[in-house]
Every structure is written in C-alpha cells, then in structure tokens.
C-alpha positions in Angstrom: 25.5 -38.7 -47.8 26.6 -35.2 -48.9 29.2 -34.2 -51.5 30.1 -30.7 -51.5 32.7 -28.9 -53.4 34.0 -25.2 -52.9 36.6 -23.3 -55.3 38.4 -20.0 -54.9 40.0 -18.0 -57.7 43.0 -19.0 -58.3 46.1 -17.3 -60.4 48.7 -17.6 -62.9 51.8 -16.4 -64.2 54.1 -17.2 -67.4 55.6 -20.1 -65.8 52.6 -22.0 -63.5 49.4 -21.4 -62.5 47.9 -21.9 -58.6 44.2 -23.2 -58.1 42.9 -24.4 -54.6 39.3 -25.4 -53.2 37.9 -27.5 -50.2 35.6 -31.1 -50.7 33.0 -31.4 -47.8 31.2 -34.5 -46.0 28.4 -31.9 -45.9 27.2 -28.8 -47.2 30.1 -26.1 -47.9 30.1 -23.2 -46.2 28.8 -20.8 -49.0 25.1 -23.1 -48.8 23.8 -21.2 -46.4 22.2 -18.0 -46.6 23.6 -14.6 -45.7 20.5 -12.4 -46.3 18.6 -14.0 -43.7 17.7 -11.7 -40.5 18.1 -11.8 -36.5 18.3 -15.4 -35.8 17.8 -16.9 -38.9 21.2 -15.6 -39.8 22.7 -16.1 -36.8 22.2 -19.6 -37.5 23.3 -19.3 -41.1 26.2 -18.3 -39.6 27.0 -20.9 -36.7 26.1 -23.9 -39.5 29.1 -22.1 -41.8 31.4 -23.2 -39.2 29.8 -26.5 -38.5 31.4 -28.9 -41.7 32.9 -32.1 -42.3 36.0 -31.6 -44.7 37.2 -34.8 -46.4 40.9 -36.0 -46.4 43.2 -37.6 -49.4 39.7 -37.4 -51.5 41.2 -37.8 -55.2 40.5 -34.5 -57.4 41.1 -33.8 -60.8 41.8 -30.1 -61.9 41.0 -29.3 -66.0 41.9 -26.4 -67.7 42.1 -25.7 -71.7 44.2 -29.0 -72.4 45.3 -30.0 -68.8 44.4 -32.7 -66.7 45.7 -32.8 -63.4 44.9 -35.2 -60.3 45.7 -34.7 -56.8 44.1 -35.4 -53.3 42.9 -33.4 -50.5 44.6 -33.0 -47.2 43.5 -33.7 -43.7 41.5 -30.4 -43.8 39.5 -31.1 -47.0 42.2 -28.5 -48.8 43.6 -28.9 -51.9 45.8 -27.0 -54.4 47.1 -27.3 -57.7 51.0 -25.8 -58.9 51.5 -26.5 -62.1 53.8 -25.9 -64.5 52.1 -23.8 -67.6 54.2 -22.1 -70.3 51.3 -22.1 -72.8 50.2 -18.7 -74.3 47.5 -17.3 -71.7 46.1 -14.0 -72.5 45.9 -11.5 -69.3 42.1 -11.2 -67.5 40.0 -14.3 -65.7 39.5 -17.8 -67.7 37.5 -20.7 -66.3 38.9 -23.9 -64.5 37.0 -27.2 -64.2 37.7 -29.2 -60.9 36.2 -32.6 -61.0 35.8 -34.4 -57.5 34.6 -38.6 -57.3 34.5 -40.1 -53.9 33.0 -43.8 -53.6 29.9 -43.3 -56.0 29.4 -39.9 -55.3 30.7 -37.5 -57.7 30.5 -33.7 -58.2 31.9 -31.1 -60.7 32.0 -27.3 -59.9 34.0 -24.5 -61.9 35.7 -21.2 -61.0 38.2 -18.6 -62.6 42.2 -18.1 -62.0 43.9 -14.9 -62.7 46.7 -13.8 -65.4 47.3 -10.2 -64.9 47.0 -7.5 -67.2 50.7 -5.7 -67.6 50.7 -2.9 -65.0 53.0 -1.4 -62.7 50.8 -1.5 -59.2 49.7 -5.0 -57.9 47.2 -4.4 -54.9 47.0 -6.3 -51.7 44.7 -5.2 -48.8 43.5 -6.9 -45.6 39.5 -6.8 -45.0 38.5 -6.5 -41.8 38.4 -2.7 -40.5 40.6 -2.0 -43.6 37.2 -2.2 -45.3 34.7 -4.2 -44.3 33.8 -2.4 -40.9 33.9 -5.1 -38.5 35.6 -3.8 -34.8 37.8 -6.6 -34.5 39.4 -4.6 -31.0 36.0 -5.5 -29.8 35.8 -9.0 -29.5 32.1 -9.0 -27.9 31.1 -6.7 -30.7 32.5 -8.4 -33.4 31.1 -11.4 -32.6 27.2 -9.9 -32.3 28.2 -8.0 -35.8 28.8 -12.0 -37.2 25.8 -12.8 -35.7 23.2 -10.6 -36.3 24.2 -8.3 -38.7 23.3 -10.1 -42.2 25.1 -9.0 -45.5 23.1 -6.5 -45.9 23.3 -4.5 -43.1 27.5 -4.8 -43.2 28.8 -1.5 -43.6 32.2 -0.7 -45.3 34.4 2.5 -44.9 33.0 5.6 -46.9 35.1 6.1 -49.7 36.8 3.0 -50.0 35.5 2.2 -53.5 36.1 5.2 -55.2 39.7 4.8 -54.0 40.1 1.2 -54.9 38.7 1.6 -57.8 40.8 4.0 -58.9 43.7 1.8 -57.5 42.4 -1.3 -60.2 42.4 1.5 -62.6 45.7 3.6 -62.2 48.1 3.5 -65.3 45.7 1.7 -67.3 45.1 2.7 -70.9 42.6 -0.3 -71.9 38.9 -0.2 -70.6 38.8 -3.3 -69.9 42.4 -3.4 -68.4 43.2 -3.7 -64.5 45.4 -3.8 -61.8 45.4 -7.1 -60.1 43.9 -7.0 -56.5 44.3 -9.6 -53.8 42.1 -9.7 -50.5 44.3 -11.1 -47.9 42.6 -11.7 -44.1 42.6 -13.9 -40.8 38.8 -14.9 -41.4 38.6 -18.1 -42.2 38.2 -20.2 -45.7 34.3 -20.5 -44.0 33.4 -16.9 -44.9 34.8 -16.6 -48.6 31.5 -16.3 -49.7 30.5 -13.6 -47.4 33.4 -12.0 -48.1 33.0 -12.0 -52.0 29.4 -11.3 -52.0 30.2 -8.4 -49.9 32.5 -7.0 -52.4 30.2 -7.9 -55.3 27.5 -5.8 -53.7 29.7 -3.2 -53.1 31.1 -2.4 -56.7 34.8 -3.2 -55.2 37.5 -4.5 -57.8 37.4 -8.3 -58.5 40.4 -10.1 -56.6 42.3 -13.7 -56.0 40.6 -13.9 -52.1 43.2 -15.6 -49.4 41.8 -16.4 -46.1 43.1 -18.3 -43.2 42.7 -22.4 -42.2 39.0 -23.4 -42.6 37.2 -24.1 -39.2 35.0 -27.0 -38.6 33.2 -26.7 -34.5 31.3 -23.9 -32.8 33.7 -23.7 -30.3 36.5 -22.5 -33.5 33.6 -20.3 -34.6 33.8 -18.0 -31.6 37.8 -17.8 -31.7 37.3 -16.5 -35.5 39.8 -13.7 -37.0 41.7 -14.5 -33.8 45.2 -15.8 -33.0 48.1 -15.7 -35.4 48.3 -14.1 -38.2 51.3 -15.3 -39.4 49.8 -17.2 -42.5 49.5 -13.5 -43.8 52.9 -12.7 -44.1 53.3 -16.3 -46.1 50.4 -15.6 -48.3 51.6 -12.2 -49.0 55.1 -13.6 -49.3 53.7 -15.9 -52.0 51.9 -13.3 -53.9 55.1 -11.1 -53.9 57.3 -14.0 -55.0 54.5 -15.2 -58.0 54.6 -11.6 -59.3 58.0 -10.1 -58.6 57.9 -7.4 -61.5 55.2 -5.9 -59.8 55.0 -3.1 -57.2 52.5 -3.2 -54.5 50.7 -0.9 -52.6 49.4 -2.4 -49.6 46.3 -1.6 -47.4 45.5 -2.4 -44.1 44.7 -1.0 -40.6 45.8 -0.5 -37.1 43.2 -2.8 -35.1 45.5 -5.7 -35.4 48.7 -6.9 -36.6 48.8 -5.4 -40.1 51.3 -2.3 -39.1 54.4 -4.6 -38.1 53.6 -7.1 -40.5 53.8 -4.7 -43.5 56.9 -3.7 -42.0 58.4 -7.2 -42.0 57.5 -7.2 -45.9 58.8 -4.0 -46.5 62.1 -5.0 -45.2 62.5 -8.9 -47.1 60.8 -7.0 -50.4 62.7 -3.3 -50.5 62.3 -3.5 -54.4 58.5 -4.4 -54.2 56.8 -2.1 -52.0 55.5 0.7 -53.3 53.1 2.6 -50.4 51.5 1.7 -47.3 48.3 2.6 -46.1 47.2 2.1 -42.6 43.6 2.8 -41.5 43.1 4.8 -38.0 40.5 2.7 -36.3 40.1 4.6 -33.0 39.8 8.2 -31.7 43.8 8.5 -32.0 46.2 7.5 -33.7 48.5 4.7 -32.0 52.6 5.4 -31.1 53.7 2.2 -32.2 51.7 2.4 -35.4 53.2 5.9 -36.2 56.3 4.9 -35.2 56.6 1.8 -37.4 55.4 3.8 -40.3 58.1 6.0 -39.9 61.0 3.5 -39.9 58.9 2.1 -43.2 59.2 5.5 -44.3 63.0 5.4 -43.8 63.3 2.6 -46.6 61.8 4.9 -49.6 58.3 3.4 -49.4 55.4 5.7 -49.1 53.2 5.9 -46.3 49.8 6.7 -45.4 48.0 6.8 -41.6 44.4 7.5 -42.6 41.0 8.1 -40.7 39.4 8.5 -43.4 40.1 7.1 -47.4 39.5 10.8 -48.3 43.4 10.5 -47.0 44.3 7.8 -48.8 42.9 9.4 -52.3 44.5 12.6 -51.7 47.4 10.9 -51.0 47.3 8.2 -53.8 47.3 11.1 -56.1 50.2 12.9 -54.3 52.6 10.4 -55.1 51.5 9.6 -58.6 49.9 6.5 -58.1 46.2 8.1 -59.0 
C-alpha cells in the first residue's frame, strides 16, 4: 500500500496560526511529472486527478514547541487553527506534520507565513489573471492542460515586474515583503503546477488557496469549472486573519472575478484598496465596466487592463508603486 502526504503553506497571525495538507491512499498529486511532453504529460496530468484521499486518518502537526493531533476529513483534508501567542518573528518558518496510518507512517514538512508589517496585502486569482490559460474556451483549456507541459505555459508579459513591485512597495528592508496570496478555482490537484509555475517565473512567494481536490477522470474534465463561491470564503478568511491590512486585488474578466470583488468590496469598505481586472478579449465587457464603476463609487481604485503595462502605470498613479 501507498502513503502519501501533501502540505501547502500555511499562515499566521499574533493570535493563531492556520496549516492544512491532504493524506493519500496513493501517490499525491505533485508525484507526477510536469515537464514531460505530448502524451507523456498528458498522462501526468489525467493520473493527478486519479487519487485515493484517506478519511479521519490521525495527524499530528509540530511546530517550535507545539504538538497538535487531528484527523482528516472525508476528502483526505486536514487543517490545523490554533491558538499561538508566542513571539514569531515576520517571514516563512518550517512546520512538521507527522501522518501514521496502521503500520504505515510518513513525515513531510512545509512553511506558514507571519507577515512582515506593511500596509498592502496582495491577493490575485491565477488563471488568465496570470497564468494564461483561456478558461472562456473550455475545448482550449482543456488541450492547454493536456498538452502544454510547464514549460511551454505562458504567463502575461509584465506581470512580474508588476507583482514584484507589488511584494515590494513601501518596504524599507531587503529582505522585507508584502504578503501575497494566490487564490483560484483549480483544484488542490494542481498546487504543484501552480507553484512550480510561479517558482520558474521569478513571481513573489505566496500562501496558495485552491478549490476541493478531485479524485476521477470524469472531475478532471469539469476542472476550474462551476462555483466559485469558495473564493469569496477564502478571500473572506484572508481579509478577516489580517484585518489591519489593505489589499489590492487582481483578477480578470474571463470568469467570475469582477462581481465577486465587488461583493468584497462592499462587506470589506475599510480593506480594499484597488482593483485590477485583466481584459481577456478583443473588448472590454459592459457588465465588467460597469461593475467597476459602482466599485469605483465606494473610494476604491480601479484598474481595467489589457495589458499589466496598465496596471504598473497605474499602481504608480495612485501611490501604491
């Protein structure tokens, strides 16, 4: 039998601190190589979606001198909130998570988050916000998934120079930045993908939130689709874990991400401090314009870019930059 293990950074603040992961009857997703090519990776691919998560599986979380034990849920998910007041110094420290099931056992470690002090917190979607992906195109997409291995995944010209300069607005430290969250409806099965892609890229280092994991072929061809109301709630949560912080937030018009930003704008009106919105077609859309004027009306900045040039241009306008 397989015993796989998967962690994703995880975050803290003055008062708790916020780890999660999945435990697998099989090899995690992030086994499985993305640099393969033509049908090679395609299969990569189809066998990231093709897992056996484990339920009420007893895991034990250990960081500096905590020890912690839950169990996973019917999806193989698990997360940890737990109360920390101890002195943590801002940047990325190391988490142990120790897994046993029958007499298999398996230990893997990862990072969580305390933030540097900053004014701007960062929160951006991924898909076609900058990892170009054509999610209006469902055929396309899918081929893109398919075919296209990590290194032939293109992302928006200028994105890094402006997120980069995002992590590093107001910051007088070198080693200082602006906290940055990734959050997106592909699933917990393409983390990997999604941080190596960033990794590769030069992009800022971030606390990644994706949607429910997804465990057939037949979920694999319905991926990025559906609701996307687990965004709001994991924005939500990163809002209410941070509330000193304003946030600029990025996203783009191929989806959901205009009226969804909206709805945040409205329940956060102290938080929000500019929102960009990437133009993903020839024109720009009439309800995406006009929701970013009503967004507008509420003293938050707004940005409907084709290309990040924009967004730059306008980042410095306002005094982010």
């Amino acid at each position: 039998m397989k015993l796989d293990l998967k962690l994703y950074r995880g975050y803290a603040n003055d008062k708790e601190l916020v780890v999660f992961g999945h435990v697998f009857k099989s090899w995690a997703p992030d086994k499985y190589r993305m640099d393969r090519r033509g049908i090679r990776h395609a299969v990569s691919v189809i066998h990231m979606f093709r897992i056996k998560p484990l339920e009420n599986v007893e895991i034990k979380l250990k960081f500096r001198n905590l020890e912690v034990t839950t169990k996973t849920l019917a999806d193989g998910y698990f997360r940890f909130t737990i109360p920390y007041t101890e002195t943590l110094e801002s940047g990325w420290h190391g988490y142990e998570i120790v897994c046993k099931y029958y007499d298999f056992g398996i230990v893997e470690t990862s990072e969580l988050l305390k933030p540097f002090e900053s004014k701007v917190g960062v929160i951006s979607d991924i898909d076609d916000t900058f990892l170009v992906s054509h999610s209006r195109n469902f055929l396309k997409k899918l081929y893109i998934i398919l075919f296209k291995n990590i290194n032939k995944r293109k992302i928006y010209k200028d994105v890094v120079p402006h997120y980069q300069a995002l992590s590093r607005a107001g910051q007088e430290n070198e080693t200082a930045s602006n906290s940055f969250f990734y959050v997106s409806s592909s699933e917990w099965n393409l983390y990997e993908f999604i941080d190596a892609f960033t990794r590769i890229h030069k992009l800022p280092k971030a606390v990644i939130k994706l949607k429910k994991i997804k465990t057939g072929i037949t979920d694999f061809l319905f991926t990025g689709r559906g609701s996307h109301d687990h965004k709001f709630e994991k924005i939500k949560d990163i809002i209410m874990f941070y509330p000193n912080l304003e946030y600029v937030l990025l996203g783009d018009d191929s989806q959901r991400d205009p009226p969804l930003y909206e709805k945040i704008v409205k329940i956060f009106p102290k938080n929000i401090k500019a929102v960009y919105i990437r133009q993903t077609s020839r024109r720009k859309k009439y309800k995406t314009e006009k929701i970013l004027k009503n967004i507008a009306t509420m003293n938050v900045s707004t940005c409907y870019f084709k290309s990040s040039e924009e967004a730059i241009a306008h980042s410095e306008k306002i005094g982010i930059l």
